[in-house]
C-alpha positions in Angstrom: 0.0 0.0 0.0 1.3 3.7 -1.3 0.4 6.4 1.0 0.3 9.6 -1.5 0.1 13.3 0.3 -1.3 15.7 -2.1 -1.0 18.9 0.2 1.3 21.2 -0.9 3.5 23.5 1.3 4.7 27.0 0.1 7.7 26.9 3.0 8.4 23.1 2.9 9.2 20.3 0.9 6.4 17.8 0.0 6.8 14.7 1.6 7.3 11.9 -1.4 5.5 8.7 -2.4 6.6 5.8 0.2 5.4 2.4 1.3 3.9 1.7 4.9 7.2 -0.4 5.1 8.9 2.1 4.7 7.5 4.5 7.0 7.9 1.7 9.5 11.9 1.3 9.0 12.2 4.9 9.8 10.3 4.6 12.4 12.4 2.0 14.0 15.7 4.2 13.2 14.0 7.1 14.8 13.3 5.0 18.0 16.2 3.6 18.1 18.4 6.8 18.2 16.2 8.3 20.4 16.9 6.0 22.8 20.4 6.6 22.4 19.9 9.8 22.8 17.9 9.8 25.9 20.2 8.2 27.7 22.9 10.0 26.0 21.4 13.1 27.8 21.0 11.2 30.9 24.4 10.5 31.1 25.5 13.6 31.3 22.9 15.4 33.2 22.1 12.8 36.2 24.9 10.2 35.6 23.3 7.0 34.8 22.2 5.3 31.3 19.1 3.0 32.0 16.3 0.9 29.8 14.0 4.3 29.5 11.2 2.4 30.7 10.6 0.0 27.6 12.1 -4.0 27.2 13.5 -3.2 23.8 15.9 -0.4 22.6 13.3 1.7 21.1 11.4 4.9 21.9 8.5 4.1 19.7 7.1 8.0 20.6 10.4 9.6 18.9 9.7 7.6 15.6 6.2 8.2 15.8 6.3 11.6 16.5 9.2 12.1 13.4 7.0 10.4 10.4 4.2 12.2 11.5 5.8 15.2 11.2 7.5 14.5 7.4 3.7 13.8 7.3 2.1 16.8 8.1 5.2 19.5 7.2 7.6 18.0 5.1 11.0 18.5 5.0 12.6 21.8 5.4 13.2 24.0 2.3 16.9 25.8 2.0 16.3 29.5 3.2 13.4 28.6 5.4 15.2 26.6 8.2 13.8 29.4 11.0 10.2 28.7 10.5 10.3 25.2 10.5 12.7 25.1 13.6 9.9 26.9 15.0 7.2 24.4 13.7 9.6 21.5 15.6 9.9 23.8 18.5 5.9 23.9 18.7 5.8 20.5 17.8 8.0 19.1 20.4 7.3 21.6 23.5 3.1 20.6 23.1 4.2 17.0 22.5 6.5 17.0 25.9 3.3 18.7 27.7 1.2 16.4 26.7 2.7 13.3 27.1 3.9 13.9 30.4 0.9 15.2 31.9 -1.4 12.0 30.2 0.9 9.9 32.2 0.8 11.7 35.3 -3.1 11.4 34.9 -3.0 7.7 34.0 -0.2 6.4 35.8 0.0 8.5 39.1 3.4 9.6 38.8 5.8 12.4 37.2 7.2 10.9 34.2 10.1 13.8 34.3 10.7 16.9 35.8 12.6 19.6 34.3 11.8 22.1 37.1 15.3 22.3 38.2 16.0 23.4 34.6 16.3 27.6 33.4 13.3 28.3 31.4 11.5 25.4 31.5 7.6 25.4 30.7 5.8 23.5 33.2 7.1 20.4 34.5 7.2 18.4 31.5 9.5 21.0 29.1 11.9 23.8 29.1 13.2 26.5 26.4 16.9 24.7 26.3 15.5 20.8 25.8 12.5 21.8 23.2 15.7 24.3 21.3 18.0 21.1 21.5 15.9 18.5 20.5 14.7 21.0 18.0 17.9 21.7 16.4 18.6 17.8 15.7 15.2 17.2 14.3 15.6 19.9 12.3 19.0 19.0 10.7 18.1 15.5 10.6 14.9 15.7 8.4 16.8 18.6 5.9 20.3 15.8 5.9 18.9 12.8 6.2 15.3 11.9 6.1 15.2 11.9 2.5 18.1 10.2 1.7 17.4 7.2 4.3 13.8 7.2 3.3 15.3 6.7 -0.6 17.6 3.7 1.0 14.9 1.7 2.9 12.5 2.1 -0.6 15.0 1.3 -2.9 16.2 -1.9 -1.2 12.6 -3.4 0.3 11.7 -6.3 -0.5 9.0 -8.8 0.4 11.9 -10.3 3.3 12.8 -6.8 4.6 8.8 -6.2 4.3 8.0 -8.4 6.5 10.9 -7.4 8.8 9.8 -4.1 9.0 6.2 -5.0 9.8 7.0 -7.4 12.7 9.3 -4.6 14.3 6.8 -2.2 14.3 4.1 -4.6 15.9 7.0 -5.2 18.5 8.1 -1.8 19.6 4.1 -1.2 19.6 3.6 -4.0 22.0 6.7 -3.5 24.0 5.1 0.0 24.7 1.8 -1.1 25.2 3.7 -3.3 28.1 5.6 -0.6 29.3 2.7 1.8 30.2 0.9 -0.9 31.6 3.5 -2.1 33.9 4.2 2.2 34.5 0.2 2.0 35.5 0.3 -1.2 37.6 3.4 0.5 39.2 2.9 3.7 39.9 6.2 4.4 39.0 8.7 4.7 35.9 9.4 0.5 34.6 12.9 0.3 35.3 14.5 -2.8 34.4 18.1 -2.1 34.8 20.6 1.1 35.5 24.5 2.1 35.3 25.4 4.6 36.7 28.6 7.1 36.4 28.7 9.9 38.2 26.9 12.3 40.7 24.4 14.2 38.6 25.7 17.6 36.9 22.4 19.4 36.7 
């Protein structure tokens, strides 16, 4: 199945004729580096790498939240990299916001807290994380979401298909798990933790 996207942008670039295969392969790169960079971040600010809640290596939300953006604004065009930073700065700062607080509702429990952070905008965000994590969305949809999209279509085939589709229904279920055990807990799932040093921040 083709997913087409007819809607035009003025600002940014169309997004481009893929397969849902191919939309899930990105979608598993995407979760898998945002793991690495979650705990990349944790690392440095509090000292300690851990499972980020979830069985697998994968932050289903980050790939999620990246293909639904290519979906709904493109990729950014050259000369227009300020208003489409500020789209990903919306983008992320309401998604933060509202994925915290849903958890606090559901689960009982503060998922994060940047309140200890300069700037930050309720609990759940802050000026310096959404800039951050705005700056390397932004530079990897204009340097790399294309080309990788072009790799995964180019070489899928009924094998990697198939592939593509079981790793999706797994990070799905391995999140579905997570927030149930997060529920059931009352607390973040941690399954393991190294830690490194006292906390910077």
């Amino acid at each position: 199945m083709e997913i087409i996207w007819k809607k035009k942008y003025e600002l940014t670039s169309q997004p481009k004729l893929y397969t849902i295969p191919d939309f899930f392969a990105m979608t598993a790169l995407v979760s898998l580096l945002g793991f690495i960079v979650e705990d990349g971040w944790m690392m440095i600010r509090s000292g300690f790498i851990d499972n980020r809640n979830m069985t697998l290596p994968f932050l289903l939300g980050y790939g999620l939240a990246v293909v639904t953006m290519y979906l709904v604004i493109g990729t950014p065009k050259k000369g227009h990299f300020l208003l489409y930073f500020g789209l990903v700065f919306f983008f992320v700062s309401f998604g933060e916001i509202a994925l915290g607080t849903t958890v606090e509702k559901v689960c009982g429990f503060y998922y994060w807290d940047y309140t200890n952070l300069p700037f930050h905008l309720t609990r759940y965000t802050s000026v310096l994380t959404s800039l951050g994590f705005s700056a390397i969305i932004t530079s990897f949809m204009y340097f790399c979401y294309e080309p990788l999209m072009e790799f995964f279509h180019e070489r899928m085939t009924p094998r990697t298909r198939r592939v593509c589709i079981t790793l999706f229904v797994v990070m799905l279920l391995d999140m579905m798990y997570s927030f149930h055990m997060m529920r059931q807990l009352g607390d973040i799932n941690r399954a393991w933790k190294i830690t490194f040093h006292a906390p910077i921040i």
